[in-house]
C-alpha positions as CSV (number, residue, x, y, z in Angstrom):
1,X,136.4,59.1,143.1
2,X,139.5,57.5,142.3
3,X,138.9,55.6,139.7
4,X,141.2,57.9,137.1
5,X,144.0,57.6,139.0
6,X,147.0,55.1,138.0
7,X,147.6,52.2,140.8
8,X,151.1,54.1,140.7
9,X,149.9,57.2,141.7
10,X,147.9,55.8,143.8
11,X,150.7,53.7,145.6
12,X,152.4,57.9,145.6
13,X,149.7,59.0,147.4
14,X,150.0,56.7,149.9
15,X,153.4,56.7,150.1
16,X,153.5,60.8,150.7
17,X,150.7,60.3,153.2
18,X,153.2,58.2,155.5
19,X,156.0,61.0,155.2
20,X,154.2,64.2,155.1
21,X,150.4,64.0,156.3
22,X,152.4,63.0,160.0
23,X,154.0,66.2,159.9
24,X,151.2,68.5,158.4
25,X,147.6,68.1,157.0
26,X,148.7,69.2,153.7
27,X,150.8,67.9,150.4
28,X,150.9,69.1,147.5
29,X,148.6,69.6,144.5
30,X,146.5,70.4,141.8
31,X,143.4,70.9,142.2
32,X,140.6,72.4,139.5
33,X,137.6,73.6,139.5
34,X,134.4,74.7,137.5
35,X,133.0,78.0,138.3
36,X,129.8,79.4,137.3
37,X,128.6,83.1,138.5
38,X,124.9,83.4,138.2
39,X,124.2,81.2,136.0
40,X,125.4,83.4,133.5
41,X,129.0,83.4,132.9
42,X,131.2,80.2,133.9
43,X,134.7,79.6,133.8
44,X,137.7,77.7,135.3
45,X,139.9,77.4,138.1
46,X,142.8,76.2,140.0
47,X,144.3,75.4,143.0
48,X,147.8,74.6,143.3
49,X,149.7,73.6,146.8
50,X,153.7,73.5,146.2
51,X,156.6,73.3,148.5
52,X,160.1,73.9,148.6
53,X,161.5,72.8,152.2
54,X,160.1,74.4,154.6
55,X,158.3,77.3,152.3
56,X,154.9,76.7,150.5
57,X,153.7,78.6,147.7
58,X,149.6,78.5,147.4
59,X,147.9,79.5,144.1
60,X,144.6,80.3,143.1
61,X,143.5,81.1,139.6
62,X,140.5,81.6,137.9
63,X,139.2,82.9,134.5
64,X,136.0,83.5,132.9
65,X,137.0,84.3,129.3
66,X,137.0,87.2,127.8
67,X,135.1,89.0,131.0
68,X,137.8,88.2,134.0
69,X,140.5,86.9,135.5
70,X,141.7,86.5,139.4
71,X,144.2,85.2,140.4
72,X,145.7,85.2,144.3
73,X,149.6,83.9,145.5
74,X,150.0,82.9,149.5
75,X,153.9,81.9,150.7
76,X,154.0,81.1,154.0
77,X,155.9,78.5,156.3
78,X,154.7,76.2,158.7
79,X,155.7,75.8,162.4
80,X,154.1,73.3,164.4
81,X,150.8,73.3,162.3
82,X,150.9,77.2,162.5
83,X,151.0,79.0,159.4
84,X,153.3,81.6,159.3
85,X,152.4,84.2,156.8
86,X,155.0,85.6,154.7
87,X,153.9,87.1,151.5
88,X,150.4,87.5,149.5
89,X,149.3,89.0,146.1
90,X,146.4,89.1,144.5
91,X,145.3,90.3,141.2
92,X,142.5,90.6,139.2
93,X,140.9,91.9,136.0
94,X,137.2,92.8,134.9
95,X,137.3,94.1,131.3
96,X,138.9,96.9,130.7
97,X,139.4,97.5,134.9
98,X,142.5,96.2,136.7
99,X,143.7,96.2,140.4
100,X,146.7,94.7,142.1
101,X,147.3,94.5,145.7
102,X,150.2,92.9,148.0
103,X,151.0,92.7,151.4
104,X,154.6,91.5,152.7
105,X,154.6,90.4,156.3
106,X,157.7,91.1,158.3
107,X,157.8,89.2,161.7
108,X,161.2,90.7,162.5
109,X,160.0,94.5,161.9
110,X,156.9,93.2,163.4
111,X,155.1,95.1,160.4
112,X,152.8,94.2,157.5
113,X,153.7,96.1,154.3
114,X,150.2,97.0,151.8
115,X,150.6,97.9,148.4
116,X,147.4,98.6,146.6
117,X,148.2,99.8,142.9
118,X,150.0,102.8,143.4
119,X,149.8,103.6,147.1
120,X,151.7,101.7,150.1
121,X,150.5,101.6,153.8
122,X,151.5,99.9,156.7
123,X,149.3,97.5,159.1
124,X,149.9,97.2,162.8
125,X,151.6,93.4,163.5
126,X,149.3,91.1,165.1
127,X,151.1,87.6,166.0
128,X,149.0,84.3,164.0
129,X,147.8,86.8,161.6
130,X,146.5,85.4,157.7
131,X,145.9,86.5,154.6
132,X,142.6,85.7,152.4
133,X,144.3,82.1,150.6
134,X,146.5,80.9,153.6
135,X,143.4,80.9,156.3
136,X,142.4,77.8,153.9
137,X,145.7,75.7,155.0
138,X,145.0,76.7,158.4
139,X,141.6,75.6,158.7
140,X,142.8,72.0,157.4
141,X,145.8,72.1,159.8
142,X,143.1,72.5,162.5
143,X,140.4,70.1,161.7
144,X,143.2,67.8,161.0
145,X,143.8,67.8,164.9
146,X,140.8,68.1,165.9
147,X,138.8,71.1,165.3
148,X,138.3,74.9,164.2
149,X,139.9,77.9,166.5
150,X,136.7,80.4,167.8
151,X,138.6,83.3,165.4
152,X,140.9,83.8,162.7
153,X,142.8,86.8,162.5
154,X,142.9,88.1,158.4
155,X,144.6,90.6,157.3
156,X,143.7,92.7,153.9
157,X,144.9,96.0,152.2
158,X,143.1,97.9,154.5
159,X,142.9,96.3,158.5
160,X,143.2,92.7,160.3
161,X,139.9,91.9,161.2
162,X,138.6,88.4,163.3
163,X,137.1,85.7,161.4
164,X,134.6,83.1,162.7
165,X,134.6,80.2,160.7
166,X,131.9,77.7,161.8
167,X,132.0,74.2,161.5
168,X,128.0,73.0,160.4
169,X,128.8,69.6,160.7
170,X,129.5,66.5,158.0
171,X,127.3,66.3,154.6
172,X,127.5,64.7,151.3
173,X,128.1,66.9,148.3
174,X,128.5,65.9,144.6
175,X,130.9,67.6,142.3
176,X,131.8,66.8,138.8
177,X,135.0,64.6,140.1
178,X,132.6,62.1,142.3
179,X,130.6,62.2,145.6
180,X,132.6,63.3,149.0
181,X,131.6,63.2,152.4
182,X,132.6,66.4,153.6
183,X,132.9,69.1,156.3
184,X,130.3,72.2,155.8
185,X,132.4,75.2,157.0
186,X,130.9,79.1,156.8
187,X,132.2,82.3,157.1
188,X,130.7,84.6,159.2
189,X,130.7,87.7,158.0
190,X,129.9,91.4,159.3
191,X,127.6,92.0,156.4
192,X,124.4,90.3,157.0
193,X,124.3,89.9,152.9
194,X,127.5,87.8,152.5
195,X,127.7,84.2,153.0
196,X,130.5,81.8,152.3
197,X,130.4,78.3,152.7
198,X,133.2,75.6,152.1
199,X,132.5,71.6,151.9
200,X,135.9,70.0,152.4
201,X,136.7,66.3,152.2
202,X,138.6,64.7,155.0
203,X,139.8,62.0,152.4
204,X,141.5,64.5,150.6
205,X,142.6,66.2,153.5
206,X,139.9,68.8,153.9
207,X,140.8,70.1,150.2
208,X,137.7,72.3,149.7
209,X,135.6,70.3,146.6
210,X,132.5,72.7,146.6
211,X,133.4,76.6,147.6
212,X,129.5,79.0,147.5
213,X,130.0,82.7,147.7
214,X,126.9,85.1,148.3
215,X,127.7,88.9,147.6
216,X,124.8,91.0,148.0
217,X,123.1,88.0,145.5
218,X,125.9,87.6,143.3
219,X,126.5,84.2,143.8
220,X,129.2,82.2,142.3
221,X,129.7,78.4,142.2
222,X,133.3,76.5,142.6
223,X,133.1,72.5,141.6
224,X,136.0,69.9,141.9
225,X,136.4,68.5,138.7
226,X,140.1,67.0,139.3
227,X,142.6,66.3,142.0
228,X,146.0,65.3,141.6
229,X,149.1,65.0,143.9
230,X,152.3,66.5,143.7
């Protein structure tokens, strides 16, 4: 899987792994992605890990042309393999149809500020909380030291919920950029007719490589084609 790396890169890698993967599970990257929903549209997508400090800014982007675009922005710090959540936006588009929402966390007001287009609200503060991109980090935090927490609290534009997340134990899976042993991970949701499963390679630590979403039988497909870095 490595093969289209440089020996200098490489020799990076390695080098970051000593200085950073001690501290967190993490470093940063770029990461894309082919996405296919249905088998009838497919697109593209990226993730991107970046860090300034002690502050890391998470993006997720993906387009299918001309029908949509999504894209989601997590910052959040990270205190003794705890992510802290700070600030999170996500927006995407469908056609002609567009919707924005944000939601600012405030550990010193103890408050969680929502903005969903037009209208504000305000969530009750719930210590450890998430949002929908930065639960990612903190699942590889965890199974970096050992395994998954029994809930995740996640907040959205409308309440914090719980979260299950089960580990389903260690499979291959083959993606455009190679063959991975990875970690099956799924979502437990409330609604018997969503599923979301994650494979994530501990060589890469636990980057997801093969992402499945289930919506009522909508199902869209997310493939690793590249990893690079930072």
């Amino acid at each position: 899987m490595l093969t289209k790396i440089s020996c200098k890169t490489i020799l990076a890698t390695a080098l970051a792994s000593i200085t950073l993967s001690s501290a967190y599970a993490v470093v940063p990257f770029t990461a894309t992605y082919s996405f296919n929903l249905d088998n009838k549209a497919s697109g593209t997508a990226v993730r991107k890990l970046s860090r300034q400090g002690n502050q890391w800014v998470y993006n997720f982007d993906a387009r299918v042309p001309v029908i949509a675009t999504a894209s989601e922005k997590s910052v959040f710090s990270l205190s003794n393999h705890q992510v802290v959540s700070q600030h999170y936006q996500r927006q995407y588009k469908i056609l002609v149809h567009n919707q924005q929402t944000s939601l600012d966390f405030n550990n010193a007001s103890k408050s969680i500020q929502v903005k969903r287009d037009q209208k504000s609200s305000q969530l009750p503060w719930q210590a450890g909380v998430l949002d929908d991109l930065n639960v990612e980090i903190q699942l590889r935090e965890d199974l970096k030291k050992g395994g998954l927490k029994s809930t995740y609290l996640i907040a959205d534009q409308k309440d914090i919920t719980p979260r299950q997340f089960v580990n389903e134990g260690s499979v291959k899976v083959n993606t455009p950029n190679g063959s991975y042993d990875a970690v099956k991970v799924r979502i437990n949701h409330q609604k018997k007719d969503k599923s979301t499963v994650f494979w994530l390679a501990p060589s890469l630590d636990y980057l997801p490589v093969k992402v499945t979403h289930n919506d009522d039988g909508s199902v869209y497909t997310l493939n690793l084609t590249n990893y690079k870095p930072s």
